[in-house]
C-alpha positions in Angstrom: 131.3 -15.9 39.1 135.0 -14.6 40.5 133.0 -13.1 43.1 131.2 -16.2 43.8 134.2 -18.2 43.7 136.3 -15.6 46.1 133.6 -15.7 48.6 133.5 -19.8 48.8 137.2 -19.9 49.1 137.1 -17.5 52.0 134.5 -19.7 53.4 135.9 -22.7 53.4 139.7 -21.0 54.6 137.5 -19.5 57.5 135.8 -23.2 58.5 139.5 -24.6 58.0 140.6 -22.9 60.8 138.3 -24.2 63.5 137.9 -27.4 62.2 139.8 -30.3 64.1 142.6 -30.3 61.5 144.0 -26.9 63.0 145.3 -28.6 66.0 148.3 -27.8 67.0 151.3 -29.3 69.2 152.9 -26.4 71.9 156.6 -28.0 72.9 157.6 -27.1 76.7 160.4 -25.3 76.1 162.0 -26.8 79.7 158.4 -24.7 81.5 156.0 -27.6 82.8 152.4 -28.7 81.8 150.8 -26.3 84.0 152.6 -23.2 83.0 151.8 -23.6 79.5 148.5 -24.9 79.5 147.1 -21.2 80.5 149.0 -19.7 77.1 147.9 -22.3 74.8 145.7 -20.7 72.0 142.6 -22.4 70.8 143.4 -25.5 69.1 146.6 -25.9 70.9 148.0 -28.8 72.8 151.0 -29.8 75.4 152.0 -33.6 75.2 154.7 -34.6 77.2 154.0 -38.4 78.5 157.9 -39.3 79.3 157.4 -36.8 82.2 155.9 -40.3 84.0 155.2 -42.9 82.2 153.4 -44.8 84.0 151.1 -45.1 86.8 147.2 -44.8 87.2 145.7 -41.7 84.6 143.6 -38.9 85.6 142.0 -36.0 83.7 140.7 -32.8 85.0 138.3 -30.5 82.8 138.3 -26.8 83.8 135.4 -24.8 82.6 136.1 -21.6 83.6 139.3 -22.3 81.6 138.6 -24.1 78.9 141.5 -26.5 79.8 141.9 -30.1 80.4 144.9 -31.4 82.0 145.9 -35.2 82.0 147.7 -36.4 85.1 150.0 -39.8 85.5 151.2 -41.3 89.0 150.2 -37.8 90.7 152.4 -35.5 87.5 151.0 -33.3 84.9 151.8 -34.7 81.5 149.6 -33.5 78.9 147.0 -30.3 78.4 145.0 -28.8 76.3 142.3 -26.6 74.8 138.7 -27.8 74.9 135.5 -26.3 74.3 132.7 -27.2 76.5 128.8 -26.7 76.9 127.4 -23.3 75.6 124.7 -21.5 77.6 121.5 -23.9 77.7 123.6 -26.6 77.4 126.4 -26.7 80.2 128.6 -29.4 80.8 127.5 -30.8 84.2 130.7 -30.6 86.9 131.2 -34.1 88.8 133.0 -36.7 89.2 133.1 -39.2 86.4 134.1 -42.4 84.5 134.7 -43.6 81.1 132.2 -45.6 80.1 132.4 -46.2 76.6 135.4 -45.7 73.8 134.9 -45.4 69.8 137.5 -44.4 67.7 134.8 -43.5 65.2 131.3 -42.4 66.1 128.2 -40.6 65.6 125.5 -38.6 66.9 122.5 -39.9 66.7 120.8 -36.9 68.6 122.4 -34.8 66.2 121.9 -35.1 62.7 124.5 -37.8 62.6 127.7 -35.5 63.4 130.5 -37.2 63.7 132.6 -37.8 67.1 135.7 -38.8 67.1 137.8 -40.6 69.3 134.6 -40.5 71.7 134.5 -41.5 75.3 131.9 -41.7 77.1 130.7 -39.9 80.4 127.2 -40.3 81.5 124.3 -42.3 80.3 122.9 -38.7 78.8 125.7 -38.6 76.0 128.1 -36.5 77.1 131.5 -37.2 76.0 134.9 -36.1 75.0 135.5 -36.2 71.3 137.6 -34.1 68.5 135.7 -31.7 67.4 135.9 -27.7 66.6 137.4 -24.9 69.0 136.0 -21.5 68.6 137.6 -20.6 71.6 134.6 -20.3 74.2 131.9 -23.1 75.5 130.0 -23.5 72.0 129.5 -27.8 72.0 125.9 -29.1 73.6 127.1 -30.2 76.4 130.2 -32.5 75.3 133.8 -31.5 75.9 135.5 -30.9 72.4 139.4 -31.4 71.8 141.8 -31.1 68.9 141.6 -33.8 66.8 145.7 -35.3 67.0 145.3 -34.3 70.8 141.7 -36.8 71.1 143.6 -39.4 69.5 146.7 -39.1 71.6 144.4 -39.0 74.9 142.4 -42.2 73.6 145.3 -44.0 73.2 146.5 -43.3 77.2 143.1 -44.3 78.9 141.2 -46.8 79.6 137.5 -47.9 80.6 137.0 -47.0 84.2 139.3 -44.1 84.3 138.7 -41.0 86.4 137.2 -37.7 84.4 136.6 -34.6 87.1 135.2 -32.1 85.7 135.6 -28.2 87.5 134.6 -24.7 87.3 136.9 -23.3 89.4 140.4 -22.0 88.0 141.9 -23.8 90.7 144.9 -26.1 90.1 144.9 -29.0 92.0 147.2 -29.8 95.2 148.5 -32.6 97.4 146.5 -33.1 100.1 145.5 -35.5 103.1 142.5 -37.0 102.9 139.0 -36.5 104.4 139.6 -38.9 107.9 137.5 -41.6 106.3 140.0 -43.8 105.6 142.5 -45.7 108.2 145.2 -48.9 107.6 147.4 -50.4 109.9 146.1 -49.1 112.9 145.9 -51.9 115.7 143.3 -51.9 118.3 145.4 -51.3 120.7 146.4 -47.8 119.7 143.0 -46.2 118.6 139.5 -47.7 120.3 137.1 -48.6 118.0 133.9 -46.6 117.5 131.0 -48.8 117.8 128.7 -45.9 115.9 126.3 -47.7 113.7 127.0 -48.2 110.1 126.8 -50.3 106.8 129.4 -52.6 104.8 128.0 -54.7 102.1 131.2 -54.7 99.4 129.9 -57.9 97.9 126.8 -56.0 96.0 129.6 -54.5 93.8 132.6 -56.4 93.7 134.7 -54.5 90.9 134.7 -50.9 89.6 136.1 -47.4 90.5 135.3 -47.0 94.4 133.8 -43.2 95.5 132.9 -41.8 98.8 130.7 -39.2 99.2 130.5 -37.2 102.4 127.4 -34.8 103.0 127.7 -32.3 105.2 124.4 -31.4 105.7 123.1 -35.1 106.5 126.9 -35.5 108.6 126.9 -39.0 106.7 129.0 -40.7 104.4 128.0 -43.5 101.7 130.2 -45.7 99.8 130.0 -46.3 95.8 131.7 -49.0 93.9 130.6 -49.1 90.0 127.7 -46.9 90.9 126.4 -49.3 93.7 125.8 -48.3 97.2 128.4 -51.1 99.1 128.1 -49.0 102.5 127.4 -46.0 104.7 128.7 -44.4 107.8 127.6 -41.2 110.0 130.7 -38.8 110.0 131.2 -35.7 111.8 132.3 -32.7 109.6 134.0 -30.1 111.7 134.1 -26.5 110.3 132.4 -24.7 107.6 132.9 -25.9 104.1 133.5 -22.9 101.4 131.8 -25.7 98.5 132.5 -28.8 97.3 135.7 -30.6 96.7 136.9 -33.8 95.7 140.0 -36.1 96.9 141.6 -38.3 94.8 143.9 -41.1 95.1 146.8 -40.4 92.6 149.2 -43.4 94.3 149.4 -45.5 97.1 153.5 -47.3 97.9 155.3 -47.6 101.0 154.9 -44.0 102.1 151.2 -44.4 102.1 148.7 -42.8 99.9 149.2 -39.7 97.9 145.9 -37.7 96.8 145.0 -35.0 95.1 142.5 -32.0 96.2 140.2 -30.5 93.6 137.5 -27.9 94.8 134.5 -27.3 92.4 133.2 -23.9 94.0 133.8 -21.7 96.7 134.9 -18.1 96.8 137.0 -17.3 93.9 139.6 -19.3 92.8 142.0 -20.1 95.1 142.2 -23.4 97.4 144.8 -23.8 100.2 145.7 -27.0 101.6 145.5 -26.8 105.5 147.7 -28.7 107.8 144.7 -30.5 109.9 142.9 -31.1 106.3 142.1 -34.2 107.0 141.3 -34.0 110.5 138.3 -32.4 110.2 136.2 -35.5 109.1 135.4 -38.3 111.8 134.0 -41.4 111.0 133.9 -44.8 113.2 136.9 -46.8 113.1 135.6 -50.0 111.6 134.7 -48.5 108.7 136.9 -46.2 108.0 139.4 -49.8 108.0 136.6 -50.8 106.0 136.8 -48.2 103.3 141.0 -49.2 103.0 140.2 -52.3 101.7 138.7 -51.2 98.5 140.2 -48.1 97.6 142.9 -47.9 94.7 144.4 -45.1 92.5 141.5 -43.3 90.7 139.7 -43.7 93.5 137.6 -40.7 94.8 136.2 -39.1 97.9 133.9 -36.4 97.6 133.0 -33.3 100.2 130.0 -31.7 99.5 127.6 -29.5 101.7 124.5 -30.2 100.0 122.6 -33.4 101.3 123.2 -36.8 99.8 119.9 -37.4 97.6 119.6 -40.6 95.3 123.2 -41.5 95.2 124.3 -38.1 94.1 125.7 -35.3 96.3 123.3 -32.3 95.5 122.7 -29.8 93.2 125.2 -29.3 90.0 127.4 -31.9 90.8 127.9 -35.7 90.0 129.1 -38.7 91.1 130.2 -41.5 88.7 127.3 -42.8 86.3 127.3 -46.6 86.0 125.5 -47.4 82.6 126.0 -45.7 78.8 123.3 -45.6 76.7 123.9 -44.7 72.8 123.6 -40.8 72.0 
């Protein structure tokens, strides 16, 4: 019976230690989000909101990593461990929303297990949610946190919010944009292309705006809640290494302020190029167009795969409009 007892206590001690109450707060120390957020152990968490405390939210969930870092107003503010889909059962890489928020939930593909703090990212079910960290991609497809971290990230976003999700170990960088977009240009300084293209922002008139720009089909279509509102041709100059996404961090006096995130390519790294933006051409009108209904969170993505049902080729998506329970 000691033995009995011995090995149940050991049990238990071992399921302790991966279970969502293990989670653990990592204090700066005076080094910033993204130089911690590497060193943090599994389980382990940054939380720093005063570095800006307010502005629009985004969140970026590494794969390759097993990291997810929480930006404000353009600055890193939060990170931590997560594990993600184990082989068979990968966490699809895209561009996403929140769809859905419950403090407490539960599974209903899955033997009832509970999900905690769950938010919502596609109509299929997956979601991020407290849950255990083993320390390597173990979850069926859903993006696990530490359980104080889940209930300190539900509390800073909101429905509609921005969720990218990335393989590449790349952090991301300022950036100009794709030339998609123009404001304040008069017609007397730049002629307007009469190239033919669509604007119909009135079958969607509220949501999280995304662009998507195929290089293979050298077109460009607008999404606003998961609705087509337009479409353009666009020349894209150059070879792209994979795809990337822009997105719109702020927008004040100075302009707009964006941030480039690449989701493959050769290795990790990504460098910014002077003429970034300059390598995309789309017709005036509706590049004036596209200004009008862009706001922070907003997203362009660059991808070289043709544009096929609303999503831009293999591996990646684009912002799912409708949940569905899980």
């Amino acid at each position: 019976m000691k033995n009995v007892t011995l090995a149940l206590l050991s049990a238990l001690a071992a399921m302790s230690a991966s279970t969502p109450a293990s989670a653990k707060q990592v204090e700066l120390g005076g080094r910033s989000i993204l130089e911690i957020a590497p060193r943090l152990k599994p389980g382990e968490y940054a939380w720093a909101p005063g570095l800006s405390p307010d502005g629009p939210a985004l969140v970026i969930v590494n794969l390759e990593t097993q990291r997810l870092v929480l930006f404000r107003n353009g600055v890193p503010i939060a990170a931590s461990t997560v594990s993600t889909g184990s082989p068979g059962h990968e966490t699809p890489t895209g561009v996403f929303t929140i769809l859905q928020k419950r403090k407490e939930h539960y599974s209903s593909t899955y033997n009832n297990a509970p999900m905690p703090n769950m938010q919502r990212l596609t109509r299929r079910g997956i979601a991020l949610h407290a849950g255990n960290l083993p320390g390597y991609p173990a979850s069926h497809g859903c993006i696990r946190l530490p359980h104080k971290f889940s209930t300190l990230l539900f509390g800073a976003t909101e429905l509609g919010m921005t969720v990218v999700i990335t393989e590449l170990a790349a952090a991301p960088q300022s950036s100009k944009a794709p030339d998609v977009v123009v404001q304040n240009v008069a017609s007397d300084q730049q002629p307007i292309t009469r190239a033919a293209y669509e604007w119909r922002p009135e079958l969607a008139t509220d949501g999280i705006v995304s662009v998507v720009i195929s290089a293979a089909d050298q077109r460009a279509i607008v999404m606003r809640d998961g609705v087509e509102i337009g479409s353009a041709p666009v020349h894209v100059g150059g070879k792209l290494d994979g795809a990337m996404a822009y997105v719109l961090r702020a927008w004040d006096n100075s302009g707009m302020h964006w941030l480039k995130l690449q989701f493959s390519g050769p290795g990790g790294a990504m460098e910014v190029a002077a003429d970034e933006g300059d390598r995309f051409q789309a017709p005036t009108d509706f590049r004036r167009a596209v200004a009008t209904v862009l706001r922070p969170g907003s997203v362009i993505i660059v991808t070289p795969e043709p544009i096929s049902a609303g999503s831009p080729g293999k591996g990646l998506t684009v912002l799912e409009d409708q949940a569905n329970s899980r």
